[in-house]
C-alpha positions in Angstrom: -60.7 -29.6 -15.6 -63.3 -30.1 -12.9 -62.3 -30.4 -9.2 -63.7 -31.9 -6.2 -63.5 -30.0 -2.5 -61.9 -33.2 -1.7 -59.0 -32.4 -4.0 -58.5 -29.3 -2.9 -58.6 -30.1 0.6 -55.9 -32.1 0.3 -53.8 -29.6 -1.3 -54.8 -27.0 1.5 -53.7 -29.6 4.1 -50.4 -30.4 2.6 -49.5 -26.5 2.3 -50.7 -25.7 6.0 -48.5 -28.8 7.5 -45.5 -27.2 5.5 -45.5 -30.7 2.7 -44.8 -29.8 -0.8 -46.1 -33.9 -1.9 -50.3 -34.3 -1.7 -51.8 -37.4 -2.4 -54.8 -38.1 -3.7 -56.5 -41.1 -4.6 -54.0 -42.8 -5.4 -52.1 -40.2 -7.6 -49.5 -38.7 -5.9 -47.9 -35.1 -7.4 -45.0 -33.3 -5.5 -45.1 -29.1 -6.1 -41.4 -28.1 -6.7 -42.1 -25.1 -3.7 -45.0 -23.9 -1.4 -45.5 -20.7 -3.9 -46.2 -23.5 -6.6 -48.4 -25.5 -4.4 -50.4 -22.4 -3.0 -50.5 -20.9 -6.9 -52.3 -24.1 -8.0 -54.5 -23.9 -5.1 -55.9 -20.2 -6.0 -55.8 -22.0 -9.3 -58.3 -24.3 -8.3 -60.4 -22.0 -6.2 -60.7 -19.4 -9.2 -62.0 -22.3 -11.2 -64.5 -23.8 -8.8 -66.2 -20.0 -7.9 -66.3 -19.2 -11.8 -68.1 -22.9 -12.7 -70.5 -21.5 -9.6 -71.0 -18.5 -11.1 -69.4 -16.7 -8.5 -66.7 -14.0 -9.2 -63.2 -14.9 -8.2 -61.7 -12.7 -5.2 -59.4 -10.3 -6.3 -56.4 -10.7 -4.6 -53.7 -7.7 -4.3 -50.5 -7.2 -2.9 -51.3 -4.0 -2.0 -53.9 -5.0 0.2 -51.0 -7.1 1.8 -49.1 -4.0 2.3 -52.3 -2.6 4.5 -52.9 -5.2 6.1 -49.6 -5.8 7.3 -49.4 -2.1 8.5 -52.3 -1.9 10.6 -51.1 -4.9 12.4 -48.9 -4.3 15.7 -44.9 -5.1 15.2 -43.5 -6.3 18.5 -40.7 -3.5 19.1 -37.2 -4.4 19.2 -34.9 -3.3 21.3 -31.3 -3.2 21.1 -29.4 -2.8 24.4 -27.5 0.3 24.9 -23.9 0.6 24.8 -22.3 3.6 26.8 -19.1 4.9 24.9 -16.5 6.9 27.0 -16.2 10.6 26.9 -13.6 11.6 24.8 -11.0 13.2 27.0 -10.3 16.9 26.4 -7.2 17.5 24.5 
């Protein structure tokens, strides 16, 4: 099927305000979750860089991994709780 930037757009719009229904010229298709709405759009980007002759990205959830190391985690810190000293028996 060919798609228009336009189409995808929309789709990228309605998963980055958090809406699982796009609409789009007057059809109007509601994605069951946000993985199924983001799946279709990497759907529709793989098929748009291939009919350009480009090569897809490779996408990896390894790379996630890295990526998610590298970045700072804000420390949390519990508060400390003093316990008496057991008394000598």
């Amino acid at each position: 099927m060919s798609w228009t930037a336009s189409e995808l757009d929309a789709l990228r719009k309605a998963y980055a305000s958090g809406t699982l229904r796009v609409s789009f010229e007057g059809r109007s298709v509601e994605y069951g979750s946000a993985v199924d709405l983001l799946s279709r759009i990497r759907t529709i980007e793989a098929e748009m860089q291939t009919q350009s002759g480009a090569k897809p990205p490779r996408r990896s959830l390894a790379l996630a991994g890295a990526i998610s190391e590298l970045a700072p985690v804000p420390a949390v810190t519990q508060p400390s709780v003093r316990r008496p000293a057991l008394a000598p028996s």
